[in-house]
C-alpha positions in Angstrom: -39.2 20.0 89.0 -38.4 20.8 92.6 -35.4 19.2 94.5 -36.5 16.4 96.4 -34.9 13.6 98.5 -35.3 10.2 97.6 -34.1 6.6 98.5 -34.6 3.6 96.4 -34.6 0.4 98.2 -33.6 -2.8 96.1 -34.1 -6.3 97.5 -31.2 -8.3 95.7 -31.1 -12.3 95.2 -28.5 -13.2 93.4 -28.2 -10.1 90.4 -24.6 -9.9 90.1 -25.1 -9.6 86.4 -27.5 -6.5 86.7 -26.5 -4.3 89.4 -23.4 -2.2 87.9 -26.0 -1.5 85.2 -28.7 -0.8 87.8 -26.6 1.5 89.8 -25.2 3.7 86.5 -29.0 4.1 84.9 -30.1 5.3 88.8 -27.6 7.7 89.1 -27.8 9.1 85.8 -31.2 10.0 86.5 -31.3 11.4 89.3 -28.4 13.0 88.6 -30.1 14.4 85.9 -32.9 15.1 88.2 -30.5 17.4 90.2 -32.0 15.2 93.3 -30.0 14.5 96.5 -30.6 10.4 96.9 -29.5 7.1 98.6 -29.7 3.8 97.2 -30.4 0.8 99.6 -29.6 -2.5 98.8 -31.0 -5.3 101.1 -28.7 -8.4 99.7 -31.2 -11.3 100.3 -29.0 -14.1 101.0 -27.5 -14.1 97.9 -24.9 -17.0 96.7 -23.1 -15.2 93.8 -20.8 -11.9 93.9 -24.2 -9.7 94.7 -22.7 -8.5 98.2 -19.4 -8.3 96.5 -20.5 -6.0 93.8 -23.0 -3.8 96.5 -20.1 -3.2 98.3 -17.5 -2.4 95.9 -20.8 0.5 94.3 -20.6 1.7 98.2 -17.2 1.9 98.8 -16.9 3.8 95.3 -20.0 6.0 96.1 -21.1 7.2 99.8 -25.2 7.4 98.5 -24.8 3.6 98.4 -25.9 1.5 101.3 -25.6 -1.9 101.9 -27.5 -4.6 104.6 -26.7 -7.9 104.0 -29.0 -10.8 105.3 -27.3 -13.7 106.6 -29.8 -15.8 104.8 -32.7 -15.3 102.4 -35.8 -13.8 104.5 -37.9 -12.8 101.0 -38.6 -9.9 99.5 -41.0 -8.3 102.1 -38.5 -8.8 105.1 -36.1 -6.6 102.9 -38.4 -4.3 101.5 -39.5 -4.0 105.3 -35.8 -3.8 106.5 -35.0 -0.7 103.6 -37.6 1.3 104.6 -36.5 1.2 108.3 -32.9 2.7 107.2 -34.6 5.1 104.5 -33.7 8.8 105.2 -35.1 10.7 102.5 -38.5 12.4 102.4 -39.5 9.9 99.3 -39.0 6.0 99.6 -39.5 4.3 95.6 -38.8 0.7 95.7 -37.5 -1.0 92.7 -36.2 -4.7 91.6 -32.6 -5.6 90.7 -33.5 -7.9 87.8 -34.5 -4.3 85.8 -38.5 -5.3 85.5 -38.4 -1.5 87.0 -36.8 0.8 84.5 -35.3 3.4 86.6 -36.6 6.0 83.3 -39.6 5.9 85.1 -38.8 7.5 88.4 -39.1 11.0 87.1 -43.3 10.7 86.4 -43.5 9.4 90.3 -41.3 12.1 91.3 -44.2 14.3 89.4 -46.7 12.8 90.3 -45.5 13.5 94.1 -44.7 16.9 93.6 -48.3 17.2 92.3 -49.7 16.0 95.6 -50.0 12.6 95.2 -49.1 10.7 99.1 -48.4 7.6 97.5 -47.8 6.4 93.7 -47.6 3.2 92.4 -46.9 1.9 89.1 -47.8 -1.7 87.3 -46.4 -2.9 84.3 -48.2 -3.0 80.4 -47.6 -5.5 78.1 -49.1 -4.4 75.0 -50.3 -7.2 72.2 -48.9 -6.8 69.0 -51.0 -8.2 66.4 
């Protein structure tokens, strides 16, 4: 797999209890990845310790970026306002609540390097019967 630059962009709303975990599985894959990356947080007017926690991950690791809203705009204003301050070459949005496992960025990554423009993923619930 070729190097590639990516940012994620991830509207937060009150995830205080996800985003250590968030930022750790992220890192270790792209690390992993061997992928030069920034992670965008748009905090969404939370009322918890969010912007606490986003700022402590940023202060701790430069690849972190924070915007905070000064109230909550919804999660199309801060998908909108992450990919205005995206720099890399590949933008791959994902949710703080981990309903996006960040295990799956390597097949859009592949996908991409395959010569795919623009990938998008959906989730499967399978039925157990």
């Amino acid at each position: 797999m070729k190097s590639l630059d990516v940012s994620l962009v991830i509207p937060v709303k009150d995830e205080e209890v996800t985003l250590e975990a968030l930022y750790e599985r992220i890192t270790e894959v792209l690390e992993g990845l061997n992928l030069t990356f920034e992670i965008i947080f748009i905090d969404d007017g939370s009322t918890n310790q969010s912007f606490d926690i986003m700022k402590k991950l940023s202060q701790r690791d430069s690849r972190v970026k924070v915007v905070k809203f000064r109230k909550n705009f919804g999660k199309a204003a801060a998908l909108s306002c992450g990919f205005e301050k995206a720099r890399e070459n590949i933008v791959i949005t994902m949710d703080a609540d981990f309903q996006d496992d960040p295990k799956e960025i390597p097949k859009f990554i592949d996908l991409i390097n395959n010569g795919y423009d623009v990938v998008s993923g959906w989730k499967k619930i399978e039925k157990i019967l």
